[in-house]
MARVEXDREN-81307 format. One record per residue (C-alpha): x, y, z; residue in one letter; residue number from 1. Coordinates in pm, whole numbers. Each point is the difference from the previous one (the first is absolute). Layout:
% residues N
+--------+--------+--------+--------+-------+
:     px :     py :     pz : lummar : torgu :
+--------+--------+--------+--------+-------+
:      X :      Y :      Z :      a :   NUM :
...
+--------+--------+--------+--------+-------+
//
This chain:
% residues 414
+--------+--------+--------+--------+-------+
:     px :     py :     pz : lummar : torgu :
+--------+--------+--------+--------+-------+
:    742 :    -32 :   -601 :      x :     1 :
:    225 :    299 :      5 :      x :     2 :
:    208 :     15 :    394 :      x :     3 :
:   -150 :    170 :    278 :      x :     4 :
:    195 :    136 :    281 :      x :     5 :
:    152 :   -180 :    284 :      x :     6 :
:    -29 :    317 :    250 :      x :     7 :
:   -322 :    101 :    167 :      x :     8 :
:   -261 :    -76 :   -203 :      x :     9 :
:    117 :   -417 :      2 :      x :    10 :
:    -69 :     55 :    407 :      x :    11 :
:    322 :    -44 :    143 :      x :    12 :
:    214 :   -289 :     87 :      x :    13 :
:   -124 :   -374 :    -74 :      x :    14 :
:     99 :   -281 :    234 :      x :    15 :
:    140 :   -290 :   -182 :      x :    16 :
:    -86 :   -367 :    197 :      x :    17 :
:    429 :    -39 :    -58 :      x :    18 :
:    235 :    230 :   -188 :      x :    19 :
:    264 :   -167 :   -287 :      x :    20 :
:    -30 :   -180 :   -307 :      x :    21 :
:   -224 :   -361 :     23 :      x :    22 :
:   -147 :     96 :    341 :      x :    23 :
:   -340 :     26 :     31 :      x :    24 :
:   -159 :    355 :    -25 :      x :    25 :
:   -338 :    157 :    -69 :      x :    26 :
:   -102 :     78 :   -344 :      x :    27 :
:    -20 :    372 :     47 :      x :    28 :
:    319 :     28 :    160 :      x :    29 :
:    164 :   -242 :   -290 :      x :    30 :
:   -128 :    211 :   -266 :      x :    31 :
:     79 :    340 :    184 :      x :    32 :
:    330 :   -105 :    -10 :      x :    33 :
:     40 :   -195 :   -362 :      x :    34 :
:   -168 :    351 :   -160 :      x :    35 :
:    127 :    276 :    195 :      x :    36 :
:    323 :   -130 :    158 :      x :    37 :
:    361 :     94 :    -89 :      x :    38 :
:     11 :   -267 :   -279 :      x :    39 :
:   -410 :     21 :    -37 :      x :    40 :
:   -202 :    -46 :   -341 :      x :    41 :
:    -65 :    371 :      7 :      x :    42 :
:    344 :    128 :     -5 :      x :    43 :
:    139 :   -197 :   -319 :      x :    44 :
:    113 :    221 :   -261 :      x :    45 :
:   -231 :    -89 :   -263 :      x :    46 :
:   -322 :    130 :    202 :      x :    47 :
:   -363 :   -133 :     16 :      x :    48 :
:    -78 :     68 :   -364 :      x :    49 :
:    308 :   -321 :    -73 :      x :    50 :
:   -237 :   -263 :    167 :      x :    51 :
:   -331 :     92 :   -114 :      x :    52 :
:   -240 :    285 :   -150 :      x :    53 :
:   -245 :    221 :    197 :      x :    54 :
:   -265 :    224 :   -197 :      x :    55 :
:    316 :    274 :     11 :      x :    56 :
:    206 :   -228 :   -223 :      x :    57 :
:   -281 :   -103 :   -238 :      x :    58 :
:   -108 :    333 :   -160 :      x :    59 :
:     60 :    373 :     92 :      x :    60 :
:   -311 :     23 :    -17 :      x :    61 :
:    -49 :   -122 :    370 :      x :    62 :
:    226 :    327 :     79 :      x :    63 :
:   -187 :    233 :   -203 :      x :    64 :
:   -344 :    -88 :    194 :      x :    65 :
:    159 :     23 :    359 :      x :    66 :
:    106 :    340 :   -133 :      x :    67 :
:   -356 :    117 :   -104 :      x :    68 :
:   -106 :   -136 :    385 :      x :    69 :
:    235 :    230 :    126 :      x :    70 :
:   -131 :    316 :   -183 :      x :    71 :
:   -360 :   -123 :    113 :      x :    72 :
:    141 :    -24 :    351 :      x :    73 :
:    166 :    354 :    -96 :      x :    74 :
:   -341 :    165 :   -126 :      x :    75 :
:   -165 :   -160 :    356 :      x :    76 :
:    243 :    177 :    244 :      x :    77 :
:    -17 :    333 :   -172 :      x :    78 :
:    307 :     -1 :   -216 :      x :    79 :
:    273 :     23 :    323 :      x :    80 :
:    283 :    184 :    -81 :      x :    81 :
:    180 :   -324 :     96 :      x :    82 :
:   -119 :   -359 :   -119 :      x :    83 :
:    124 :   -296 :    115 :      x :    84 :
:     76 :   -305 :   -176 :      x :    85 :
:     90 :   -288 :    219 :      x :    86 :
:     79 :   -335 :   -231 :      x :    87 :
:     65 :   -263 :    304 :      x :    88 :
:    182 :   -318 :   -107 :      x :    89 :
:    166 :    226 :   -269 :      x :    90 :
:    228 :   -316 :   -144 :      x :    91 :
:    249 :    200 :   -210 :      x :    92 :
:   -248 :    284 :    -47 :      x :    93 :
:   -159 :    -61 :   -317 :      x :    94 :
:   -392 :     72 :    104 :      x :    95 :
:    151 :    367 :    157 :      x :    96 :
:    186 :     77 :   -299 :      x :    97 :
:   -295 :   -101 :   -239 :      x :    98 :
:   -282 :    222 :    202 :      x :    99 :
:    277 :    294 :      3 :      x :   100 :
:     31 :    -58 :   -370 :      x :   101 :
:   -383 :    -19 :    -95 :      x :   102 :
:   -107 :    305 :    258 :      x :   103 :
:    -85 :    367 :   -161 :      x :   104 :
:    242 :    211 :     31 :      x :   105 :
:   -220 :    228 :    259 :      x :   106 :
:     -7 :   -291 :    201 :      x :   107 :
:    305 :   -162 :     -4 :      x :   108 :
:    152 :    373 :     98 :      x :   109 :
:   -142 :    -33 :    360 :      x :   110 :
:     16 :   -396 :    -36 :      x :   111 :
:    286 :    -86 :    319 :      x :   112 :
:     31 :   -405 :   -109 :      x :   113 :
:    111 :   -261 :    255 :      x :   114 :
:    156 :   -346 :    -62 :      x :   115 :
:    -75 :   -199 :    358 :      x :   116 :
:    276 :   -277 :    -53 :      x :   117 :
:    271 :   -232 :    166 :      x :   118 :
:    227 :    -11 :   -253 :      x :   119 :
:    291 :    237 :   -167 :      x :   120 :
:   -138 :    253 :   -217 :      x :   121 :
:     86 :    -85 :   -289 :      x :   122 :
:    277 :    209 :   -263 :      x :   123 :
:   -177 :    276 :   -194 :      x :   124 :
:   -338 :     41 :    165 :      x :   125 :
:   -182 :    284 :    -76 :      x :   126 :
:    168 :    260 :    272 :      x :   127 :
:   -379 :     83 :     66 :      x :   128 :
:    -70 :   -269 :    149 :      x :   129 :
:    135 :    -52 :    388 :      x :   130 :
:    102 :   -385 :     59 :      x :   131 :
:   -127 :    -34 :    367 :      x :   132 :
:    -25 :   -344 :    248 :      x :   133 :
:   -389 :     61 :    141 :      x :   134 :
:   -225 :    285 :    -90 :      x :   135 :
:      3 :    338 :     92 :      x :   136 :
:   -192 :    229 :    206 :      x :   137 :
:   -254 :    133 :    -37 :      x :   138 :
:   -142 :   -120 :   -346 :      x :   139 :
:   -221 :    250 :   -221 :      x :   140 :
:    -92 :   -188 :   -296 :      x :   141 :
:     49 :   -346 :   -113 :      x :   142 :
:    144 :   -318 :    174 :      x :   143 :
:    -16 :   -285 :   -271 :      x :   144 :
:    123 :   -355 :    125 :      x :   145 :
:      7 :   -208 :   -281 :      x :   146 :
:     85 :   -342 :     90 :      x :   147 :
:    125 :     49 :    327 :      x :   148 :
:   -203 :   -138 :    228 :      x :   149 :
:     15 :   -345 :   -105 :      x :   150 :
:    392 :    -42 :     82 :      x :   151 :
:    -44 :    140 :    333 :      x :   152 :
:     89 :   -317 :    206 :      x :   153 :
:   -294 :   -209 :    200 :      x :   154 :
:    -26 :   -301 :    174 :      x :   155 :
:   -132 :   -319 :   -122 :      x :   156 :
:   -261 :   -210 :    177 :      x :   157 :
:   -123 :   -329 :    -71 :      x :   158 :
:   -267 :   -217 :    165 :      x :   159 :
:    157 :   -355 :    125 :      x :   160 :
:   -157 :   -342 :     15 :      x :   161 :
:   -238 :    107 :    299 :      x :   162 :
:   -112 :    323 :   -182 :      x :   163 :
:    267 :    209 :    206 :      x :   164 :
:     98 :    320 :   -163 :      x :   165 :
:    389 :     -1 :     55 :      x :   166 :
:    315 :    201 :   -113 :      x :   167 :
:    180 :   -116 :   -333 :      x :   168 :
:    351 :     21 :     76 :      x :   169 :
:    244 :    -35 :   -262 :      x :   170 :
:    404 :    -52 :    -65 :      x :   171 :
:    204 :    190 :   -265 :      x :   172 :
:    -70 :   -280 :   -297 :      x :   173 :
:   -336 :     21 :     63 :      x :   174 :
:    -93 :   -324 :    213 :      x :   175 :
:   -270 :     49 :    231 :      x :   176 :
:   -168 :   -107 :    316 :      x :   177 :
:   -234 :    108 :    220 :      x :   178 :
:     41 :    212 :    290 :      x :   179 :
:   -183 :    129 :    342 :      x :   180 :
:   -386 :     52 :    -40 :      x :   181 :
:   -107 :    337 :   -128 :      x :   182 :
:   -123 :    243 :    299 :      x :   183 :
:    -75 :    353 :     87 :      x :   184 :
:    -60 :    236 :   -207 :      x :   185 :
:    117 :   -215 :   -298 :      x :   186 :
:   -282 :   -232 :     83 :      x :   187 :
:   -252 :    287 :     59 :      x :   188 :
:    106 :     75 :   -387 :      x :   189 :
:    -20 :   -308 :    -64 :      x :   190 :
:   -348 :    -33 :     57 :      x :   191 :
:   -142 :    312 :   -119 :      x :   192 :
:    184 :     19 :   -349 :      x :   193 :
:    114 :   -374 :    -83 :      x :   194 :
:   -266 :   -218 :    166 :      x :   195 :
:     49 :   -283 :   -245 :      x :   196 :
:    363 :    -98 :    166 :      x :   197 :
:    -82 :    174 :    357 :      x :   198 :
:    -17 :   -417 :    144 :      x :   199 :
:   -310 :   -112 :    189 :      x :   200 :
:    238 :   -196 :    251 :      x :   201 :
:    181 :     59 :    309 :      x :   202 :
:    400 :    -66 :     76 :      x :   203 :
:    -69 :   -219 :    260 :      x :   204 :
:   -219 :   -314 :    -68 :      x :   205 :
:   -345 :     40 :    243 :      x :   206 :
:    132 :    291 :    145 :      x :   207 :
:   -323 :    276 :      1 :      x :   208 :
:     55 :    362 :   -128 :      x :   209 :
:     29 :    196 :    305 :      x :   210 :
:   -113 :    351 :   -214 :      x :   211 :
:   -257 :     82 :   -246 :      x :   212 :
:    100 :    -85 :   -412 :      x :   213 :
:   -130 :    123 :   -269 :      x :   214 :
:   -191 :   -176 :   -289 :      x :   215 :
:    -24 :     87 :   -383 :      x :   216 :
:   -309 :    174 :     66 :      x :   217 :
:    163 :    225 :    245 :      x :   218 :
:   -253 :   -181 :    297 :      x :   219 :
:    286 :   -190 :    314 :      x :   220 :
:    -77 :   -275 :    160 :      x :   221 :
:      1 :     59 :    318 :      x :   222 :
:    187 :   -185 :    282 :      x :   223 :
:   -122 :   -373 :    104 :      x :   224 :
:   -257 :      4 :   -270 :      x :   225 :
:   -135 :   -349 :    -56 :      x :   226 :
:   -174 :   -197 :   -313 :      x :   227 :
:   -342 :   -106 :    190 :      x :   228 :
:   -189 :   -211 :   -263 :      x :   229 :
:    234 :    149 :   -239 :      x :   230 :
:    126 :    373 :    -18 :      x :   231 :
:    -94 :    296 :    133 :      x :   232 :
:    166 :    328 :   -113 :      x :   233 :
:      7 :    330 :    206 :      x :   234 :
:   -236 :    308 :    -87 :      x :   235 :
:   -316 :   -212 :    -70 :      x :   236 :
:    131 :   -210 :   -263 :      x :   237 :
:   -108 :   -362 :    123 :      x :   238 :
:     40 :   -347 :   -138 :      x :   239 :
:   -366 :   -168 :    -36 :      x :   240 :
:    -32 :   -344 :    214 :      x :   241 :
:    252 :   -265 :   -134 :      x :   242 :
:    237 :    243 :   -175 :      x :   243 :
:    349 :   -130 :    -62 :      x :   244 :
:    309 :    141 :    -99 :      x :   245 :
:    100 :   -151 :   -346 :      x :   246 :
:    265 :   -281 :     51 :      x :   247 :
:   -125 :    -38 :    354 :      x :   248 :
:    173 :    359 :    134 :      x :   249 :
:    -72 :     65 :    351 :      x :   250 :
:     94 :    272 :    202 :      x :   251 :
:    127 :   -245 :    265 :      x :   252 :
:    242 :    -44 :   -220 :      x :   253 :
:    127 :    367 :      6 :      x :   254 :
:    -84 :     85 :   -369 :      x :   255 :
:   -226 :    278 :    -90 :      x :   256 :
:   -221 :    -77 :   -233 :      x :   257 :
:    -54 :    252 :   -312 :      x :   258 :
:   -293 :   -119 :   -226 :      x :   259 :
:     54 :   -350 :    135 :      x :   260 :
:    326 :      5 :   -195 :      x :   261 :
:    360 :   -117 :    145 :      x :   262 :
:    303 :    203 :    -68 :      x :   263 :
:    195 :   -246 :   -224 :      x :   264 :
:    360 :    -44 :     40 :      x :   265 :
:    225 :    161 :   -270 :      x :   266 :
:   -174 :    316 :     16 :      x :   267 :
:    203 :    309 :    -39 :      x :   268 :
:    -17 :    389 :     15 :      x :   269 :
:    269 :    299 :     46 :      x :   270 :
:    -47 :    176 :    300 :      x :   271 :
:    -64 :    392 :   -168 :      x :   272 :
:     65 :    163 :    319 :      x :   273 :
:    343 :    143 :    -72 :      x :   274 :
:   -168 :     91 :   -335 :      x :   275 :
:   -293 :    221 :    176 :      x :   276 :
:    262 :    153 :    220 :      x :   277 :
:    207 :    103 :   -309 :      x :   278 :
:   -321 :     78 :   -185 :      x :   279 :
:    -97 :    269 :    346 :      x :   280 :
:    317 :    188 :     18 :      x :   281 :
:     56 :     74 :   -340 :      x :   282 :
:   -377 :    101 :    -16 :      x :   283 :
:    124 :    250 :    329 :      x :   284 :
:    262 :    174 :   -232 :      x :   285 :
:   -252 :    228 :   -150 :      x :   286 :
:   -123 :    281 :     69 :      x :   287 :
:   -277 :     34 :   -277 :      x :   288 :
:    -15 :   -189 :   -320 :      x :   289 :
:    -61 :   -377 :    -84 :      x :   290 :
:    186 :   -312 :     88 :      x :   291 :
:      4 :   -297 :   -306 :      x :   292 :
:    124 :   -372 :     44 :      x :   293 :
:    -15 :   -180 :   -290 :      x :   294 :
:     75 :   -378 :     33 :      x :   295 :
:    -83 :   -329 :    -16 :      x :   296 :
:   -267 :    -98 :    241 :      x :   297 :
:   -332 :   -164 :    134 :      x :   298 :
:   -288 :    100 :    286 :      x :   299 :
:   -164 :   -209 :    191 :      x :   300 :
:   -261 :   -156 :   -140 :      x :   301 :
:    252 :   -162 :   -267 :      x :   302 :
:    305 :   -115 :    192 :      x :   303 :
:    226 :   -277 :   -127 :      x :   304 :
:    -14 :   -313 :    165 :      x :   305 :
:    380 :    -59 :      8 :      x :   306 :
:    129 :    362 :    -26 :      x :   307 :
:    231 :    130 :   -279 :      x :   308 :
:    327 :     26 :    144 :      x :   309 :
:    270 :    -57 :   -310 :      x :   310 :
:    291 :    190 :   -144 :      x :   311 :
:    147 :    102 :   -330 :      x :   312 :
:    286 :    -53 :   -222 :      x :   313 :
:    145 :    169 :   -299 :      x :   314 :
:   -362 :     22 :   -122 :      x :   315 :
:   -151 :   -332 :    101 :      x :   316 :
:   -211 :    -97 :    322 :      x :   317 :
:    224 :   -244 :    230 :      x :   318 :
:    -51 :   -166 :    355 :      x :   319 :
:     79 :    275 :    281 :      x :   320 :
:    290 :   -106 :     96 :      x :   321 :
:    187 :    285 :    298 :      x :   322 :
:    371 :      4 :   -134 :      x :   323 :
:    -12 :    324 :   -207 :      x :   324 :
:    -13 :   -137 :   -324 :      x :   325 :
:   -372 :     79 :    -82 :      x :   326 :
:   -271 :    255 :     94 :      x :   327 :
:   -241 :   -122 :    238 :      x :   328 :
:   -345 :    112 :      0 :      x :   329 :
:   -348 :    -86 :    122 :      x :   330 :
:   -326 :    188 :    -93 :      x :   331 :
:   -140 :    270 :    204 :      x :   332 :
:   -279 :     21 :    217 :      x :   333 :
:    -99 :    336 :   -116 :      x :   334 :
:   -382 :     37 :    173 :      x :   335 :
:    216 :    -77 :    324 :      x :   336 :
:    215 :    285 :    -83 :      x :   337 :
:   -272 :    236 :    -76 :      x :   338 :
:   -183 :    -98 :    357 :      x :   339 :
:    372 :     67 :    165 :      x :   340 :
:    -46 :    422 :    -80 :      x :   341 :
:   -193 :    173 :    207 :      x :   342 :
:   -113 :    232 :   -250 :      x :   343 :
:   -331 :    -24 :   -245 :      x :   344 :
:    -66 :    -22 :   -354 :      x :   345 :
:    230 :   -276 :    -82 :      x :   346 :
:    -84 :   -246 :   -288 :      x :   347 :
:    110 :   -309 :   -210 :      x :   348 :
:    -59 :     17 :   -386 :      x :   349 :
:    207 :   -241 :   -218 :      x :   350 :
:    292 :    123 :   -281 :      x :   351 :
:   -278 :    -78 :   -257 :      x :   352 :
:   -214 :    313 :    138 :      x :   353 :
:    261 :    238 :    109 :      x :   354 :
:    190 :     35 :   -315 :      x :   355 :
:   -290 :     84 :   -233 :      x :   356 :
:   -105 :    259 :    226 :      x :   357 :
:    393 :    149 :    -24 :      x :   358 :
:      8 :    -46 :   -424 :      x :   359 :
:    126 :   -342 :    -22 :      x :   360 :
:   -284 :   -145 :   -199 :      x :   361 :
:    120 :   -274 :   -285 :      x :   362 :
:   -237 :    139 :   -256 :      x :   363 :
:    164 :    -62 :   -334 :      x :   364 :
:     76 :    277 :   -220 :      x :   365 :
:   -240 :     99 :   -290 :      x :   366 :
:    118 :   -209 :   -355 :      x :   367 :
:    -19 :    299 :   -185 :      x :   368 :
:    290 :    139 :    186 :      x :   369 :
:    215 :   -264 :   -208 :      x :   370 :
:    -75 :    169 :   -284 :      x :   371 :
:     79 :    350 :     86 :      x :   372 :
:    273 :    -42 :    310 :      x :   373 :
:    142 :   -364 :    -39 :      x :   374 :
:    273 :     70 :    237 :      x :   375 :
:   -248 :    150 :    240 :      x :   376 :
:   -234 :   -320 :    -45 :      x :   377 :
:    271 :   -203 :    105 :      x :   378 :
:    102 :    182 :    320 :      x :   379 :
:   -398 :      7 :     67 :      x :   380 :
:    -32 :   -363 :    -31 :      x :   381 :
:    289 :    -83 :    183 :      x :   382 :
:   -136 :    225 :    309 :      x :   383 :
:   -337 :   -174 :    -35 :      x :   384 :
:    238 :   -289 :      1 :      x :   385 :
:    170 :     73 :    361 :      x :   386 :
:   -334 :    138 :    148 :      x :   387 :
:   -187 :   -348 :    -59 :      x :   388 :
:    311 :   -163 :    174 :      x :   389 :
:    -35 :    245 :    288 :      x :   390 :
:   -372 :    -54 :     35 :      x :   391 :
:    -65 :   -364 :   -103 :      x :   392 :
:   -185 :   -217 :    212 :      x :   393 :
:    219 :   -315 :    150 :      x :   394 :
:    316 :    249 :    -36 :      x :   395 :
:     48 :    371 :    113 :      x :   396 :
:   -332 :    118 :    -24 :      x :   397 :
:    -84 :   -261 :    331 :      x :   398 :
:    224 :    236 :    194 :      x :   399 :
:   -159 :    162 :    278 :      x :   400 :
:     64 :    376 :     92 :      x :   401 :
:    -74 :     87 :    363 :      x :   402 :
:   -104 :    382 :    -46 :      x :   403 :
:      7 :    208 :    338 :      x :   404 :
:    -67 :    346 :    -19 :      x :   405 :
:    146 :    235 :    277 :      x :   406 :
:   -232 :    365 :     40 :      x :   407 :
:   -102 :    -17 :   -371 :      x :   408 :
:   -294 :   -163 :   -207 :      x :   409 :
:      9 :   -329 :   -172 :      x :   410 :
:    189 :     87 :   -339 :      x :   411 :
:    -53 :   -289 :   -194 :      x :   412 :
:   -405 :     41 :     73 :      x :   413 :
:   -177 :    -75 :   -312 :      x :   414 :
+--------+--------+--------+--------+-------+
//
């Protein structure tokens, strides 16, 4: 949950519905603002690590393994006389520090480290280590984005009492309402990504589509499509004699019905398209190497129902509330970020895989070495210790790592 940038790579400028405190405003440009504004969550003096704990804060072990994917990524390209660590979301630079810290010394000679970062930099960082607002370019090496992606702002949707996907809009103490109807290419994403809360209804009560939608299935219904004896959907797919939409649906009605289901109302989803943007251009930065986000997240198939939009405060989860008091956050849609690069061989794989493949493991040391090294037994166990909280199921292990290599193999291949 560690700031991402408020230049480039969170597209641009956001129009607010009204500007000022109470007035009504969308929830990406309300959490743009209460993060990344002059008195935003991510400019407070106590940083990121004073609200909550990411896999940096919990062990150094975390460090230590992105530092052993960078020598893979090293060995890949050839051993370049330069090497590029990028560390996006840098907070106050602790992941950067720890991979400089763990690398060999071979490596970390030709290692040129970059914290990616909207903050100050803060007092006695290592003077290796260049404190920069967006990446540079070009990258050769490593871009790691470890909970970034998840606090770039999105908009909200949520399906209303006729199954209408519509805008949450939301004031500074976090009252909401809904908005327009969701159109365009938010729709389009919509549809293709969060199905579930796309709505099956139209803004206008009998009023037709006048263009083609798309269903779950990726099949549209096309325009003035009728039920006759029940439904009949496009390419082939028709309802037998007598079929009925559950609940009586009909597509006089305007709703398009998925599996016979109706959209119900109260359904929610975060629109990830500022997120695949974000996800594209810091992909773009390299020249060779491998692009890593590492966050909370879901695909697809496994969607909430009613999103996961909250915040957090001084170490607890609170209601997301757009004042600058709190982090707000909402889980990524990271198999819509890998489809946003043009560029093969990317792949999901959970926390729970990656790390054992980097060293992290959890095994717990041999009891014998209690007897001979009790002070080494103890550091042991308390690494095993740290490396079952990075890895455990229902914790940090369940994070997801979106792994997109740029003109090099797959390094984490078994």
């Amino acid at each position: 949950m560690e700031g991402p940038l408020p230049c480039a790579l969170s597209l641009g400028p956001v129009t607010a519905v009204a500007n000022g405190a109470g007035e009504w405003r969308s929830w990406r440009a309300a959490a743009r603002e209460a993060l990344y504004g002059p008195r935003g969550f991510y400019r407070r003096p106590e940083g990121p690590a004073g609200h909550f704990r990411t896999s940096v804060h919990v062990s150094a072990l975390f460090a230590r393994a992105v530092a052993r994917l960078l020598c893979r990524v090293d060995a890949a390209l050839g051993r370049p006389a330069r090497l590029d660590f990028v560390d996006m979301a840098a907070g106050r630079g602790e992941l950067v520090t720890g991979v400089l810290a763990a690398l060999p010394a071979d490596v970390a000679a030709r290692t040129r480290a970059y914290a990616v970062e909207i903050a100050a930099r803060p007092e006695g960082l290592d003077h290796r280590i260049e404190w920069l607002p967006e990446p540079p370019r070009p990258v050769t090496g490593l871009l790691f984005a470890n909970e970034w992606l998840d606090n770039v702002p999105v908009e909200v949707a949520q399906t209303d009492a006729a199954g209408v996907a519509r805008r949450v809009l939301v004031r500074d103490d976090g009252t909401e309402r809904l908005g327009e109807p969701v159109t365009g290419a938010e729709a389009e994403w919509l549809r293709r990504w969060w199905p579930q809360a796309a709505g099956t209804g139209w803004p206008e009560e009998g009023r037709r589509p006048d263009e083609e939608h798309r269903s779950e299935q990726g099949r549209r219904v096309r325009q003035g499509l009728r039920a006759e004896h029940g439904l009949r959907a496009e390419h082939g797919l028709r309802a037998e004699e007598g079929l009925r939409a559950e609940e009586g649906l009909r597509a006089e009605e305007g709703l398009r019905a998925e599996e016979g289901l109706r959209a119900e109302e109260g359904l929610r989803a975060e629109i990830g398209l500022p997120r695949d943007a974000a996800w594209a251009s810091a992909v773009a930065t390299l020249e060779s190497g491998l692009a890593v986000a590492v966050d909370y997240a879901h695909t697809r198939e496994n969607r909430p129902p009613f999103g996961t939009l909250t915040g957090f405060r001084e170490g607890r989860e609170t209601a997301p509330v757009p004042d600058g008091s709190c982090d707000i956050t909402a889980h990524v849609a990271l198999d819509a970020c890998a489809a946003a690069c043009p560029l093969p061989g990317a792949r999901l794989l959970s926390q729970r895989e990656a790390l054992p493949v980097l060293g992290v493991t959890g095994a717990r040391p041999p009891l014998a070495l209690a007897s001979t090294d009790p002070a080494g037994y103890v550091r042991a166990l308390a690494g095993a210790g740290e490396a079952a909280e990075l890895t455990a199921p229902g914790g940090l292990g369940d994070f997801v790592w979106l792994l997109q290599p740029v003109g090099i193999p797959d390094v984490l291949a078994p």
